[in-house]
C-alpha positions in Angstrom: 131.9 124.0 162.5 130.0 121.4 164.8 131.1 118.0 165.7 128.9 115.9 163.5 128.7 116.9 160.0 125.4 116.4 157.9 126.3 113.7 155.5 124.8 116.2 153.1 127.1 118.9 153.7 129.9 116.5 153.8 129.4 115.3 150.5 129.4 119.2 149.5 132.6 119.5 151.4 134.3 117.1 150.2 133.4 118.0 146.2 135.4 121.3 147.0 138.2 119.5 148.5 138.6 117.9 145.0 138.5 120.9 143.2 141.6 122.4 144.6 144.0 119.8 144.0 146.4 119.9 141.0 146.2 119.1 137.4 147.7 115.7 136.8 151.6 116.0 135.9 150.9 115.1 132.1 148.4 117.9 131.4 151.8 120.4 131.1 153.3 118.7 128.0 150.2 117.8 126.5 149.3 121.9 126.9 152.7 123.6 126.2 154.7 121.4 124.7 157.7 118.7 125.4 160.3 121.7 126.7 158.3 123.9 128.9 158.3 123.4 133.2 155.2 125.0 134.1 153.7 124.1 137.6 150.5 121.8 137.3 148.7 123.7 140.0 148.1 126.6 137.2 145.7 124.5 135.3 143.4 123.8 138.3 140.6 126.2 137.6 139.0 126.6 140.9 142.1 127.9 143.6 140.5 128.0 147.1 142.3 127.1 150.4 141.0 126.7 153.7 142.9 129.7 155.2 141.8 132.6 152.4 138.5 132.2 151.0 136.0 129.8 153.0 133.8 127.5 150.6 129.6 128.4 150.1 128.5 124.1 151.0 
């Protein structure tokens, strides 16, 4: 990627970075219940990282 980014296409880029965070800690009670651990990063819809699939911006 070049030096300077198009404000643009940093606005894009940074959209995507915000997609691939976690869901907040509350979201697993609220979903399964008081008693069940589940990991928050399996309600984020849209995985990507930076290492396996490169982002269309």
């Amino acid at each position: 990627m070049s030096r300077y980014k198009h404000p643009s296409k940093k606005k894009r880029l940074a959209k995507l970075n915000t997609q691939t965070r976690w869901a907040p800690f509350w979201t697993v009670p609220k979903k399964y219940g008081k008693g069940r651990k589940v990991h928050p990063g399996r309600h984020t819809a849209k995985k990507r990282s930076w290492r396996r699939t490169k982002a269309k911006a």
